[in-house]
SERO-4910 file (N, C-alpha, C, O; in steps of 0.05 Angstrom, whole numbers):
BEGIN
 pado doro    nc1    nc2    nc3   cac1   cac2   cac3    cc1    cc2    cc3    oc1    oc2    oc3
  Unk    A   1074   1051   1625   1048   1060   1633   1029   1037   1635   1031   1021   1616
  Unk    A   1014   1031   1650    994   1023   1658    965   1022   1650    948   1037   1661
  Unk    A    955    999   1622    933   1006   1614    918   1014   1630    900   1028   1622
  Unk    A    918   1007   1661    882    999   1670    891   1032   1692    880   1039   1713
  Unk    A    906   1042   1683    905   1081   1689    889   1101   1671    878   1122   1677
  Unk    A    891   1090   1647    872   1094   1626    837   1099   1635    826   1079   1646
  Unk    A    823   1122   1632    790   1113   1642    775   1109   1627    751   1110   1632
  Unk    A    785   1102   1603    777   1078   1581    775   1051   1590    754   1038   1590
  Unk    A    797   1042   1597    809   1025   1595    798   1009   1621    793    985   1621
  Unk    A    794   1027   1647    785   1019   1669    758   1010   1668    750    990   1680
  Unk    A    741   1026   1652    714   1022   1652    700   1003   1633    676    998   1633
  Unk    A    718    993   1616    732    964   1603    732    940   1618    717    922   1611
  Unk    A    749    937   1640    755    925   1658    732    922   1678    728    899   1686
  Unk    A    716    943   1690    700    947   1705    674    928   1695    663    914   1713
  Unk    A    664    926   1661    645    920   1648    649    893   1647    633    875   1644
  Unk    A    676    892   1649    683    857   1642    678    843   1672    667    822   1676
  Unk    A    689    862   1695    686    844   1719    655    836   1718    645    814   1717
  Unk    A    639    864   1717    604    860   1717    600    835   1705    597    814   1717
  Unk    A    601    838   1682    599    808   1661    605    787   1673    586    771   1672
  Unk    A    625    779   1686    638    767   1695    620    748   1717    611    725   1715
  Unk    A    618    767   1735    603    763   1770    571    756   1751    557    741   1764
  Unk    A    561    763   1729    530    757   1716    535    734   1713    522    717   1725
  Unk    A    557    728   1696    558    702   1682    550    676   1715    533    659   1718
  Unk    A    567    683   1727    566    664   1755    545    666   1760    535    644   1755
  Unk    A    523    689   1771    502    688   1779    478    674   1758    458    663   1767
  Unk    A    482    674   1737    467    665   1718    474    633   1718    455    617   1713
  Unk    A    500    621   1722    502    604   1722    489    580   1742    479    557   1741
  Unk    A    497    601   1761    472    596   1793    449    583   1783    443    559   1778
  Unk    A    436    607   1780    407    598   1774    397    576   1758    380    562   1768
  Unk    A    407    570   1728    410    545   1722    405    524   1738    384    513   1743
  Unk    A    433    519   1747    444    506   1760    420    496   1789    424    477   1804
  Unk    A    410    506   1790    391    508   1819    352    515   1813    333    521   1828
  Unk    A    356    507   1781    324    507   1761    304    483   1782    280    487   1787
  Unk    A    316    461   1790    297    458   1800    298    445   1830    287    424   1838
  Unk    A    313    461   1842    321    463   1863    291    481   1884    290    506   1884
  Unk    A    274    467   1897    255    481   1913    260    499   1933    273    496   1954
  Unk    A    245    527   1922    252    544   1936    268    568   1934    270    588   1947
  Unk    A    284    556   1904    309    578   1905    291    596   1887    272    593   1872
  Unk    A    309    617   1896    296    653   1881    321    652   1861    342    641   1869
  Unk    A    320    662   1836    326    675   1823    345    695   1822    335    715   1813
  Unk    A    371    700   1828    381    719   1823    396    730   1799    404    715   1782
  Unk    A    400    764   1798    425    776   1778    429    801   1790    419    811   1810
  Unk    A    449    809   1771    469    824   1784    461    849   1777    458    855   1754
  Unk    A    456    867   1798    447    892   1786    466    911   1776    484    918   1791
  Unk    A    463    922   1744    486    930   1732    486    966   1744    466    979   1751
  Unk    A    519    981   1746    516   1000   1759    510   1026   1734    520   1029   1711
  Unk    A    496   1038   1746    489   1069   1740    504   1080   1732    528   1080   1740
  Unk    A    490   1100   1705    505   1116   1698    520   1140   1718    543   1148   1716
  Unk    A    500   1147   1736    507   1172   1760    528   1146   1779    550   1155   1786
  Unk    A    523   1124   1786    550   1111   1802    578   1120   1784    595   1136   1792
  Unk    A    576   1108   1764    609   1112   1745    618   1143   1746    640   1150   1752
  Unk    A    595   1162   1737    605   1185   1736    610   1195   1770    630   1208   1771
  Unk    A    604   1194   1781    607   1200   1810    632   1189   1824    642   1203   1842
  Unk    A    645   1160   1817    657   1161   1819    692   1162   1806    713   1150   1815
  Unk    A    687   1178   1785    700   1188   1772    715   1213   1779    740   1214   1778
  Unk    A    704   1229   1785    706   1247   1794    724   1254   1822    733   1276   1830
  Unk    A    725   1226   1834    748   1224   1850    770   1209   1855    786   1205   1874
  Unk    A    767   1199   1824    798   1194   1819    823   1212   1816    847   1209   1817
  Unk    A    809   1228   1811    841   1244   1813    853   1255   1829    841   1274   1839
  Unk    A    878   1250   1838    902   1254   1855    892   1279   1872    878   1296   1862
  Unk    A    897   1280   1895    897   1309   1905    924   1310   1912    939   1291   1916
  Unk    A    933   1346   1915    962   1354   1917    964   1351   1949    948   1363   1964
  Unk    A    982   1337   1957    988   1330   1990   1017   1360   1995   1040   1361   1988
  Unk    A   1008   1371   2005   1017   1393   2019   1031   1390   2038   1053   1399   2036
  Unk    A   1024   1380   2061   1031   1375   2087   1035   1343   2093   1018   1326   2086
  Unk    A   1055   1338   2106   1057   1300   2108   1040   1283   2126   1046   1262   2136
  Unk    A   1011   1300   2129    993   1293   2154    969   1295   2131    946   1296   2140
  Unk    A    972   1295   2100    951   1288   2092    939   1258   2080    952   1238   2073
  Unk    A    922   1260   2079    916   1220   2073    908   1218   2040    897   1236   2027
  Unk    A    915   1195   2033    914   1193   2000    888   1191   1997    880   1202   1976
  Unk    A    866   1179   2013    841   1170   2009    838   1142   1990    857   1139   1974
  Unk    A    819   1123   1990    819   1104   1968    793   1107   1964    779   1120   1980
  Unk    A    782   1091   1939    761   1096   1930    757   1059   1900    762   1057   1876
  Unk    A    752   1046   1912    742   1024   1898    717   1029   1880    703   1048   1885
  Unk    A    712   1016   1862    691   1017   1836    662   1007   1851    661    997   1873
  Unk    A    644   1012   1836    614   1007   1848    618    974   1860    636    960   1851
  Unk    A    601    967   1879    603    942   1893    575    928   1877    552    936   1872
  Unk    A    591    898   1872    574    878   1847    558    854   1877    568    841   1895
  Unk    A    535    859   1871    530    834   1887    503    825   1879    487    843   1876
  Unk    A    493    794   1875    481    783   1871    443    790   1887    438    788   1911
  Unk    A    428    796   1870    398    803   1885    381    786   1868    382    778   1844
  Unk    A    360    781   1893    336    761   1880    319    779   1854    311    802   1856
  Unk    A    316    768   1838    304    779   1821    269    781   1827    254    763   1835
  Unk    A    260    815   1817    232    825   1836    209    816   1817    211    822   1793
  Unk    A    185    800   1829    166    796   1809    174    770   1795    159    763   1776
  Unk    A    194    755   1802    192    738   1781    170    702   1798    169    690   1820
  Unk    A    159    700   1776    129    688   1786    152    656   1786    172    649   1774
  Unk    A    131    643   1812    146    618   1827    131    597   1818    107    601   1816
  Unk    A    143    570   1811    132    546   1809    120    534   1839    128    545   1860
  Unk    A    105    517   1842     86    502   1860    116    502   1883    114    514   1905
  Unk    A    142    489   1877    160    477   1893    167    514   1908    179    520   1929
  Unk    A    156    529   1892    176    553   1901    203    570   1890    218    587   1900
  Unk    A    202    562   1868    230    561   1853    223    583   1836    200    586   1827
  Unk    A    240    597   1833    229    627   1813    240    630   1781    236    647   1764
  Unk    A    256    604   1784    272    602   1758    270    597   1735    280    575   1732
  Unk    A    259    610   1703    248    612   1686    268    608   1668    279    628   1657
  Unk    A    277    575   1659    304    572   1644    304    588   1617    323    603   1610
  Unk    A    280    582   1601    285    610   1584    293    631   1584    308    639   1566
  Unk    A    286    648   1603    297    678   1605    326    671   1612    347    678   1601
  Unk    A    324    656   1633    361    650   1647    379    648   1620    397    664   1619
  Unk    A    376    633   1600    380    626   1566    386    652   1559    410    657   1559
  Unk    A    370    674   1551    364    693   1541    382    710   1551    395    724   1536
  Unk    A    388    713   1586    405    741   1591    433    717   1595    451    726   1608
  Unk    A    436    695   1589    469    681   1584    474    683   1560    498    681   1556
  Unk    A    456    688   1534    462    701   1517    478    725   1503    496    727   1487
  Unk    A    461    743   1519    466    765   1518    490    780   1537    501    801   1532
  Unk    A    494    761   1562    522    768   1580    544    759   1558    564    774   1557
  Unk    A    542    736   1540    558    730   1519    570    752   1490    590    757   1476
  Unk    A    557    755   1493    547    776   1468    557    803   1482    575    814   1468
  Unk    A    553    815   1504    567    839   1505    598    829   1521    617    844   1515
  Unk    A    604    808   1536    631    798   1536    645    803   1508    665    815   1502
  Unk    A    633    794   1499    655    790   1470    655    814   1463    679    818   1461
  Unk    A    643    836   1458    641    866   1442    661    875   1464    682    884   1455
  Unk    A    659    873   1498    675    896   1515    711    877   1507    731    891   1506
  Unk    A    713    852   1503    734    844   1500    749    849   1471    773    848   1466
  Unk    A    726    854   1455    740    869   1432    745    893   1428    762    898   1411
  Unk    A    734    914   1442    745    933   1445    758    952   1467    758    976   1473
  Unk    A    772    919   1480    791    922   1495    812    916   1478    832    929   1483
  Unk    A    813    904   1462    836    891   1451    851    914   1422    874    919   1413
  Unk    A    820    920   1415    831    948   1393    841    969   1408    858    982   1395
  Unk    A    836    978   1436    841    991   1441    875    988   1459    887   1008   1466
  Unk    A    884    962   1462    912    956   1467    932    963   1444    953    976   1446
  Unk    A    916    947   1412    933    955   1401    924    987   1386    941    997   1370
  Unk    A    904    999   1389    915   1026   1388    940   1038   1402    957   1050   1390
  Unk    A    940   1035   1421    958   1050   1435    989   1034   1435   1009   1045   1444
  Unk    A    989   1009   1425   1012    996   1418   1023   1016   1390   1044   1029   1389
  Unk    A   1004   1013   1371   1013   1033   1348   1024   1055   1352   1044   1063   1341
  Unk    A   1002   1074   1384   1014   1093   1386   1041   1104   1397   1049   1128   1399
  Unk    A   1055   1078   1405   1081   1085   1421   1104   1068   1405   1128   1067   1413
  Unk    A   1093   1053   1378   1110   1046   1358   1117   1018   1355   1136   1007   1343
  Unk    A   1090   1007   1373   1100    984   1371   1076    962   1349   1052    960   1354
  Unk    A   1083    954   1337   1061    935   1326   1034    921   1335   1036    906   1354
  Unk    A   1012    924   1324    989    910   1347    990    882   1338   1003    877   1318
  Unk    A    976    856   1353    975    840   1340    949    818   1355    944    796   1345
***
């Protein structure tokens, strides 16, 4: 079996890619502090009504006839947006290394919590099929 069939397990994975695509965008910005002109971006994290919505069509439909289509359905789409309101230096630059500090922090900080309870939750289910966690 296949952890990432699990919708635990997916939405695990899903949190970590988010994290993931932040950490880059955050790194951006840094990276481009005093770079004239550049805006600010992050990643806008998805909705509770996105996840549940598309949940709801993960599951299989019964193909009846050999003229029916499986359909696909990919996870919310991650993409980098300028951040709104955030006030610009003389050059134009919107980039406020403190706060940038503050949410690389905190992309840290929930990385590590979704990767630990990714990991309890491997060896849960290692226990549960008899095998040792470790």
């Amino acid at each position: 079996m296949d952890p990432s069939e699990i919708p635990l397990m997916r939405a695990l994975q899903g949190r970590m890619a988010w994290l993931g695509q932040r950490e880059q965008v955050l790194a951006q910005n840094v990276a481009n502090a005093d770079t004239p002109g550049y805006l600010a971006k992050d990643v806008k994290p998805p909705s509770f009504r996105e996840l549940v919505a598309g949940s709801a069509s993960r599951l299989p439909l019964a193909a009846t006839q050999p003229m029916h289509l499986a359909g696909t359905r990919s996870g919310p789409e991650l993409r980098a947006e300028p951040v709104k309101r955030a006030p610009r230096t003389l050059s134009g630059n919107s980039v406020d290394i403190e706060k940038e500090m503050m949410k690389i922090s905190e992309t840290a900080s929930d990385h590590h919590l979704v990767t630990s309870l990714y990991k309890q939750n491997l060896n849960l289910l290692r226990t549960a099929i008899g095998r040792s966690g470790g």
